[in-house]
ROSE-4610 file (N, C-alpha, C; in Angstrom, 1 decimal, always signed):
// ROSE-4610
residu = [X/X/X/X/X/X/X/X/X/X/X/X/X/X/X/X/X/X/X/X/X/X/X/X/X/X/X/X/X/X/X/X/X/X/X/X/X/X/X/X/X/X/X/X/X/X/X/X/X/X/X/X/X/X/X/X/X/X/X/X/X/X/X/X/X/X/X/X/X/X/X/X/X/X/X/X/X/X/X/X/X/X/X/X/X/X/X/X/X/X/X/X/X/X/X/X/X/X/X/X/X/X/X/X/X/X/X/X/X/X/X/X/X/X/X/X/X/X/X/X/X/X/X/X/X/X/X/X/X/X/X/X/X/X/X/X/X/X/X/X/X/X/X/X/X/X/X/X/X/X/X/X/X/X/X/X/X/X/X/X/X/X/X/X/X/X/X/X/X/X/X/X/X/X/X/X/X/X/X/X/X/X/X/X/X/X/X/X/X/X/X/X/X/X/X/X/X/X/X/X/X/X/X/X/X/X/X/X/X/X/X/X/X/X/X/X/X/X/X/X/X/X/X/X/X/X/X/X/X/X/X/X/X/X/X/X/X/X/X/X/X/X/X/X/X/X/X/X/X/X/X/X/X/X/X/X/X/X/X/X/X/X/X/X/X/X/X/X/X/X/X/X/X/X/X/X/X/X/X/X/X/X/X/X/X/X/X/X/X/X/X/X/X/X/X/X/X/X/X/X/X/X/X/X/X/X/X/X/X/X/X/X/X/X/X/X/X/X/X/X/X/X/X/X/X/X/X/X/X/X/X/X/X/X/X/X]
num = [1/1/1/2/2/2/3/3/3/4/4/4/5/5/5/6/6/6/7/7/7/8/8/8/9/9/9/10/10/10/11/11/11/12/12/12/13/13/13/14/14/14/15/15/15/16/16/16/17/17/17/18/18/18/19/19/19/20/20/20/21/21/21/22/22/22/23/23/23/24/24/24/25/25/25/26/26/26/27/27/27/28/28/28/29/29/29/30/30/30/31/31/31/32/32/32/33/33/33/34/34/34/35/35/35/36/36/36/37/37/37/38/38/38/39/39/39/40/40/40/41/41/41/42/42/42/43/43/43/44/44/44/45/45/45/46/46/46/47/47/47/48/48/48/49/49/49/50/50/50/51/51/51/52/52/52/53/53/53/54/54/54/55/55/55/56/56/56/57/57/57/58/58/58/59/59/59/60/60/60/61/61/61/62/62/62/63/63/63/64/64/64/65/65/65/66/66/66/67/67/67/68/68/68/69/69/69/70/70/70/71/71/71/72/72/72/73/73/73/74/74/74/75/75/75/76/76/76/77/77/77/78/78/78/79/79/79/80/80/80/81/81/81/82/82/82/83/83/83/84/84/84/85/85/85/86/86/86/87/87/87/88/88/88/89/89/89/90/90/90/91/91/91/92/92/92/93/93/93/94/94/94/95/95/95/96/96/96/97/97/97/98/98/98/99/99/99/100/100/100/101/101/101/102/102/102/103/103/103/104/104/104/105/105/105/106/106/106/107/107/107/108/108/108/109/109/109/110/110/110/111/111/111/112/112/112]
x = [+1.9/+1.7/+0.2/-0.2/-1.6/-1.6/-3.0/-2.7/-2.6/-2.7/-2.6/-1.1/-0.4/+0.9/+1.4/+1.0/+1.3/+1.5/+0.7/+0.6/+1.8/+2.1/+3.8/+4.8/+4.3/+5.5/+5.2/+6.8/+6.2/+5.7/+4.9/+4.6/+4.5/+4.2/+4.1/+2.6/+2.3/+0.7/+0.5/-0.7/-1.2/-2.3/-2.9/-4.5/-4.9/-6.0/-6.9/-7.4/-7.8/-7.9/-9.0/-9.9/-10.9/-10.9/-9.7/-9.5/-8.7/-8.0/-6.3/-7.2/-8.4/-8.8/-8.3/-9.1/-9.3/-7.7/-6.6/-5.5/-4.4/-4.7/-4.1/-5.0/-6.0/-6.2/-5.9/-5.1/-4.5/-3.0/-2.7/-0.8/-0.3/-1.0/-0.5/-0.6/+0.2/+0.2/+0.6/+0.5/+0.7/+0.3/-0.4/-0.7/-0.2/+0.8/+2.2/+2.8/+2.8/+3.1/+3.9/+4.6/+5.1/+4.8/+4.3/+3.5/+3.5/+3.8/+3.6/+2.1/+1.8/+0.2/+0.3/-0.8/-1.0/-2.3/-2.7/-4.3/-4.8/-5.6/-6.4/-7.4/-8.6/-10.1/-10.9/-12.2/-13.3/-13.2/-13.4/-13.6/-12.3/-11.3/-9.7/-8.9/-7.0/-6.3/-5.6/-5.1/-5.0/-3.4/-3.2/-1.8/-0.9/+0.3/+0.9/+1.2/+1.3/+2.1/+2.4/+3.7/+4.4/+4.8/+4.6/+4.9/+3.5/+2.2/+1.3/+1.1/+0.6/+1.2/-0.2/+0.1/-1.9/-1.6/-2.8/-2.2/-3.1/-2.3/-3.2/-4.0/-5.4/-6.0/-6.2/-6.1/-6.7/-5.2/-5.1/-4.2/-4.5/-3.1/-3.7/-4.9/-4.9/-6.8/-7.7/-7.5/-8.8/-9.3/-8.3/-9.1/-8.5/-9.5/-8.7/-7.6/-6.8/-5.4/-5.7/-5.8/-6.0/-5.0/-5.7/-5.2/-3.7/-3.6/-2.5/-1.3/-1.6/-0.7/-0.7/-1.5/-2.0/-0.5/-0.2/+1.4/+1.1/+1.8/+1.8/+2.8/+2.4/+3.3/+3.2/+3.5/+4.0/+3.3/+2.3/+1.9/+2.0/+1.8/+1.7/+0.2/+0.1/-1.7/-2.3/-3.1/-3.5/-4.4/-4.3/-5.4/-5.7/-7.4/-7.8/-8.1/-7.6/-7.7/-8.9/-9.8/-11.0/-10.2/-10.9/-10.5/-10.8/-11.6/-12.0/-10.9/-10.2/-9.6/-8.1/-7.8/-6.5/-5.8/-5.6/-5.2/-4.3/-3.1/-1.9/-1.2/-0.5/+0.3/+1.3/+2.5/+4.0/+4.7/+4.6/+6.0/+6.8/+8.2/+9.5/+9.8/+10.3/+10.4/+11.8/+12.3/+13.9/+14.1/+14.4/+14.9/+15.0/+15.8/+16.8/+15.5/+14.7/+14.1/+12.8/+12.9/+11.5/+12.5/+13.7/+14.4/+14.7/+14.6/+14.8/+15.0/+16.0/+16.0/+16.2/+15.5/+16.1/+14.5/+14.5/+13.6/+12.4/+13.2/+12.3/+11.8/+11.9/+11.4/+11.4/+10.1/+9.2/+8.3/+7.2/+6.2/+6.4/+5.3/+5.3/+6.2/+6.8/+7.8/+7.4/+7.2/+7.5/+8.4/+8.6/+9.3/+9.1/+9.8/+9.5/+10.7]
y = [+11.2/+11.1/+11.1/+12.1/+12.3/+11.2/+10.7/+10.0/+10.9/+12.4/+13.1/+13.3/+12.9/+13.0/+12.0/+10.7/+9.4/+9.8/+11.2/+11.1/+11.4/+10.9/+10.7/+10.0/+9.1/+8.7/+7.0/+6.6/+5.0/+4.4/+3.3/+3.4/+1.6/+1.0/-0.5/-0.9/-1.2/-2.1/-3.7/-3.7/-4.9/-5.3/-5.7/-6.0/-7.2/-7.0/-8.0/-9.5/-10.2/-11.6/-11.3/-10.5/-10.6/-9.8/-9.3/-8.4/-9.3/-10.5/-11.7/-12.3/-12.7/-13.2/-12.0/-11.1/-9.8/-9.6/-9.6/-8.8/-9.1/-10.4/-10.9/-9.7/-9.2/-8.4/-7.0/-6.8/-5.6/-6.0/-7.3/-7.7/-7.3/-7.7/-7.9/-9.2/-9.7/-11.2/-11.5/-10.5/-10.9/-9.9/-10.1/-9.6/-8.1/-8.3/-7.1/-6.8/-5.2/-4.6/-3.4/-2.7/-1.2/-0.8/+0.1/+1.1/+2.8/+3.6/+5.2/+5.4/+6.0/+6.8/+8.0/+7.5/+8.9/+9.9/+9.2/+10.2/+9.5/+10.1/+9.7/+10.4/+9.3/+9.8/+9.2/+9.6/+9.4/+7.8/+7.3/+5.2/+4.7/+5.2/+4.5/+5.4/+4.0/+4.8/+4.5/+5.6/+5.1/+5.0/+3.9/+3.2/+3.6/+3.6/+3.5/+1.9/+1.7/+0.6/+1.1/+1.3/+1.9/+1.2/-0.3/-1.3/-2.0/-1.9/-2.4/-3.0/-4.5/-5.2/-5.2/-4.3/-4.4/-4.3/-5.6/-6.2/-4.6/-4.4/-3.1/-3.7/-3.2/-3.9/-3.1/-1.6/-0.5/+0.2/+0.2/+1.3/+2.7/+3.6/+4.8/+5.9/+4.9/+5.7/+5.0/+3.8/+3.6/+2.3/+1.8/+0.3/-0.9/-1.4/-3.0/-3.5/-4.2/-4.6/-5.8/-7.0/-8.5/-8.9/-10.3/-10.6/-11.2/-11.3/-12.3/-11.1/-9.8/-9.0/-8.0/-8.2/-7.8/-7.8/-6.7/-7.0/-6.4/-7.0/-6.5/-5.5/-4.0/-3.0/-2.8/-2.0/-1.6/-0.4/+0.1/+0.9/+1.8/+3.3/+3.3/+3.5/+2.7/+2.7/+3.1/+3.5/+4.2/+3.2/+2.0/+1.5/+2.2/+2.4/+1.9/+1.2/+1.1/+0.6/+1.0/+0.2/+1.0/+0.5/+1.5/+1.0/-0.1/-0.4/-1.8/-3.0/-3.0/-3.9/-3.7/-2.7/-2.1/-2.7/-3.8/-4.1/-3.3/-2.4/-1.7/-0.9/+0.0/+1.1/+1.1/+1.7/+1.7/+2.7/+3.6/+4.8/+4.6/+4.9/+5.2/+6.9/+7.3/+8.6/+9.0/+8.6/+8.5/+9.1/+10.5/+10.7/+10.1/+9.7/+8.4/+7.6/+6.7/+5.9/+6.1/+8.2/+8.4/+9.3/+8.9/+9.1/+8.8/+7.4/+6.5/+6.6/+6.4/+7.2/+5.9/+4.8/+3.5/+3.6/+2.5/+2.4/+1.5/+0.5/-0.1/+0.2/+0.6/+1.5/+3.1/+3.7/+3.3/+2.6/+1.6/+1.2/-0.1/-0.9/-2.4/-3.0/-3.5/-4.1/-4.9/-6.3/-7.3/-8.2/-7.3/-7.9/-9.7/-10.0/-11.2/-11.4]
z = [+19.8/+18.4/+18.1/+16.9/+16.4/+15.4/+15.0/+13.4/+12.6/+12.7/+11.6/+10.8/+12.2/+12.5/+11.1/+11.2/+10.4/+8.9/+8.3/+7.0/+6.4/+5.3/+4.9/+5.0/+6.3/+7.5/+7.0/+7.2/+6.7/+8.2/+7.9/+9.4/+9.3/+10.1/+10.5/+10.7/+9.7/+9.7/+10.7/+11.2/+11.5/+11.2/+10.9/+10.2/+11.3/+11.1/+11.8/+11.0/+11.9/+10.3/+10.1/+10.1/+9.1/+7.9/+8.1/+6.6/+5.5/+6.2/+5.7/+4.2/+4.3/+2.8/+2.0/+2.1/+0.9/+0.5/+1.7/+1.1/-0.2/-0.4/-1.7/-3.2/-2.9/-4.0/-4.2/-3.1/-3.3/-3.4/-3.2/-3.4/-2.0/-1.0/+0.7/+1.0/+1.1/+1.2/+2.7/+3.6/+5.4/+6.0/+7.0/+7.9/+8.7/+8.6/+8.9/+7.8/+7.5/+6.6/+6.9/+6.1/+6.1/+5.1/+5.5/+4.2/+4.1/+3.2/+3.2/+3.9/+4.7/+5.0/+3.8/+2.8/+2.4/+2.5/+3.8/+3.5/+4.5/+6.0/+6.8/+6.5/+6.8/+7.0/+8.3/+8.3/+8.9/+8.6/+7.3/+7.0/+7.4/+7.3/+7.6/+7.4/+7.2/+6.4/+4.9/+3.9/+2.6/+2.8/+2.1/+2.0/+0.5/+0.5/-0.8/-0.9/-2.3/-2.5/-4.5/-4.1/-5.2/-6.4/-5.8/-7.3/-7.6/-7.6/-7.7/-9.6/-9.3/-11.1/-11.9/-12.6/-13.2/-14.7/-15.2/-16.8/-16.9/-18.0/-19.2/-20.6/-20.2/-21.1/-22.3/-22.1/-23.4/-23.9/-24.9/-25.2/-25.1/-26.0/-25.1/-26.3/-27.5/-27.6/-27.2/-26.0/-25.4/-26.2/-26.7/-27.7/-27.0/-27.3/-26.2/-26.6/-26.2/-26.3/-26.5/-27.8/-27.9/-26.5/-25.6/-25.0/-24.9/-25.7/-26.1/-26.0/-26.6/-26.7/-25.3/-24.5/-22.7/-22.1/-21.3/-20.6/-19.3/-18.2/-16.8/-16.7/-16.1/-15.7/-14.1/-13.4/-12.1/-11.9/-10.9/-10.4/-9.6/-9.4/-7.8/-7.3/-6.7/-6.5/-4.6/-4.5/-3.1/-2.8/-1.3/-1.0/+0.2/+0.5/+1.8/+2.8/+3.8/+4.6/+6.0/+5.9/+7.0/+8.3/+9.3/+10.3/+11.5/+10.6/+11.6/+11.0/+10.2/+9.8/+10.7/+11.2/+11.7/+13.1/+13.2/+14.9/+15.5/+14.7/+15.4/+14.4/+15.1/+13.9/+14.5/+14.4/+14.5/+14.1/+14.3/+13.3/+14.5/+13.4/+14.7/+14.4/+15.8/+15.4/+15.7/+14.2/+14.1/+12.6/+12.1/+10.9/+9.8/+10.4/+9.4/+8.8/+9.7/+9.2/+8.4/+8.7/+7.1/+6.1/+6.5/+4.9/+4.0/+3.7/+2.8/+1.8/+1.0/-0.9/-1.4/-1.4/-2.4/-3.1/-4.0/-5.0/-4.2/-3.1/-2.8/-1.5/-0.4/+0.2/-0.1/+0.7/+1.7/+0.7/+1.3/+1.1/+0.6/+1.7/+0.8/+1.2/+2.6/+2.7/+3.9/+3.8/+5.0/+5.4/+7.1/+7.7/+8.6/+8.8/+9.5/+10.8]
Protein backbone atom coordinates (compact mmCIF):
# COMPACT_ATOMS: atom_id res chain seq x y z
CA UNK A 1 0.00 0.00 0.00
CA UNK A 2 1.14 3.65 -1.21
CA UNK A 3 -0.22 6.67 0.99
CA UNK A 4 -1.38 7.84 -2.25
CA UNK A 5 -3.30 4.77 -2.21
CA UNK A 6 -5.24 6.09 1.31
CA UNK A 7 -6.96 9.12 -0.54
CA UNK A 8 -10.70 8.44 -0.33
CA UNK A 9 -10.35 5.43 1.73
CA UNK A 10 -11.62 5.56 5.38
CA UNK A 11 -8.69 4.73 7.15
CA UNK A 12 -7.82 4.36 11.12
CA UNK A 13 -5.89 7.25 12.79
CA UNK A 14 -3.47 7.24 15.71
CA UNK A 15 -2.06 10.50 16.79
CA UNK A 16 0.73 11.06 19.01
CA UNK A 17 0.24 12.81 22.51
CA UNK A 18 1.68 15.80 21.54
CA UNK A 19 -0.97 16.57 19.24
CA UNK A 20 -4.08 15.13 22.36
CA UNK A 21 -4.36 18.96 23.73
CA UNK A 22 -5.05 20.60 20.27
CA UNK A 23 -7.62 17.92 19.24
CA UNK A 24 -10.64 19.01 21.13
CA UNK A 25 -10.56 22.12 18.59
CA UNK A 26 -11.14 20.36 15.78
CA UNK A 27 -14.09 17.93 17.77
CA UNK A 28 -11.55 14.75 18.12
CA UNK A 29 -11.87 13.93 21.48
CA UNK A 30 -9.37 10.59 21.32
CA UNK A 31 -6.53 9.70 20.21
CA UNK A 32 -7.90 6.89 17.72
CA UNK A 33 -9.93 7.90 15.07
CA UNK A 34 -11.55 6.91 11.58
CA UNK A 35 -11.48 9.34 9.25
CA UNK A 36 -12.05 9.93 5.10
CA UNK A 37 -8.23 10.91 3.70
CA UNK A 38 -9.04 13.55 1.49
CA UNK A 39 -5.79 14.94 0.37
CA UNK A 40 -2.03 13.98 1.02
CA UNK A 41 0.80 16.37 1.12
CA UNK A 42 4.42 17.14 1.63
CA UNK A 43 3.04 18.85 5.80
CA UNK A 44 0.62 15.72 6.35
CA UNK A 45 -2.64 14.29 5.88
CA UNK A 46 -6.18 16.15 5.42
CA UNK A 47 -9.02 14.47 7.14
CA UNK A 48 -12.90 14.77 6.67
CA UNK A 49 -15.12 15.20 9.42
CA UNK A 50 -18.56 15.58 7.95
CA UNK A 51 -20.56 16.81 10.99
CA UNK A 52 -18.17 19.59 12.16
CA UNK A 53 -20.58 22.17 14.83
CA UNK A 54 -19.76 25.81 14.01
CA UNK A 55 -22.04 28.64 15.62
CA UNK A 56 -22.77 31.06 12.39
CA UNK A 57 -22.05 34.42 13.22
CA UNK A 58 -22.92 36.47 9.73
CA UNK A 59 -25.88 36.11 7.73
CA UNK A 60 -26.03 35.61 4.24
CA UNK A 61 -25.40 39.53 3.28
CA UNK A 62 -22.48 39.33 5.56
CA UNK A 63 -24.06 41.25 8.76
CA UNK A 64 -23.53 39.96 12.07
CA UNK A 65 -26.08 37.77 13.61
CA UNK A 66 -26.92 39.45 17.43
CA UNK A 67 -25.70 36.77 19.70
CA UNK A 68 -28.50 35.79 21.19
CA UNK A 69 -30.05 34.91 17.87
CA UNK A 70 -26.34 32.90 16.89
CA UNK A 71 -27.32 29.04 16.06
CA UNK A 72 -24.96 25.99 15.80
CA UNK A 73 -25.19 24.10 12.28
CA UNK A 74 -23.17 20.94 11.09
CA UNK A 75 -20.34 21.09 8.71
CA UNK A 76 -18.24 19.27 6.47
CA UNK A 77 -14.92 20.70 7.20
CA UNK A 78 -11.21 19.41 5.94
CA UNK A 79 -8.52 19.23 8.76
CA UNK A 80 -4.86 18.80 8.63
CA UNK A 81 -3.08 16.68 10.02
CA UNK A 82 1.01 17.17 9.93
CA UNK A 83 2.82 14.39 10.04
CA UNK A 84 4.72 14.50 12.91
CA UNK A 85 1.55 14.26 14.90
CA UNK A 86 0.69 10.65 13.09
CA UNK A 87 1.81 7.50 15.22
CA UNK A 88 -0.18 4.84 12.76
CA UNK A 89 -2.57 4.43 9.79
CA UNK A 90 -4.81 1.44 9.14
CA UNK A 91 -6.95 0.96 5.88
CA UNK A 92 -8.58 -2.55 5.47
CA UNK A 93 -8.51 -3.68 2.08
CA UNK A 94 -11.99 -5.16 1.97
CA UNK A 95 -14.77 -3.52 -0.43
CA UNK A 96 -17.29 -3.70 1.82
CA UNK A 97 -15.59 -1.60 4.34
CA UNK A 98 -15.06 1.62 1.81
CA UNK A 99 -18.53 1.24 0.89
CA UNK A 100 -20.43 2.56 3.37
CA UNK A 101 -23.80 4.37 2.44
CA UNK A 102 -25.04 5.51 6.06
CA UNK A 103 -25.11 9.18 7.17
CA UNK A 104 -22.78 8.48 9.81
CA UNK A 105 -20.00 6.79 8.34
CA UNK A 106 -17.30 7.24 6.67
CA UNK A 107 -15.61 9.80 8.89
CA UNK A 108 -15.34 10.60 12.43
CA UNK A 109 -16.03 7.56 14.17
CA UNK A 110 -14.40 6.17 17.51
CA UNK A 111 -13.92 2.99 18.23
CA UNK A 112 -13.03 1.55 21.58
Amino acid sequence: MQLKDLQGKLVLFKFSDDIRPSLPLFQIYTDELWAVVTGIDDVGIWIENPKYDLGIWWDKNGELIPQQKQKQEKFKTNILIPWRYIKALMSVEDDRFQRVKSDNLPGFQTYR
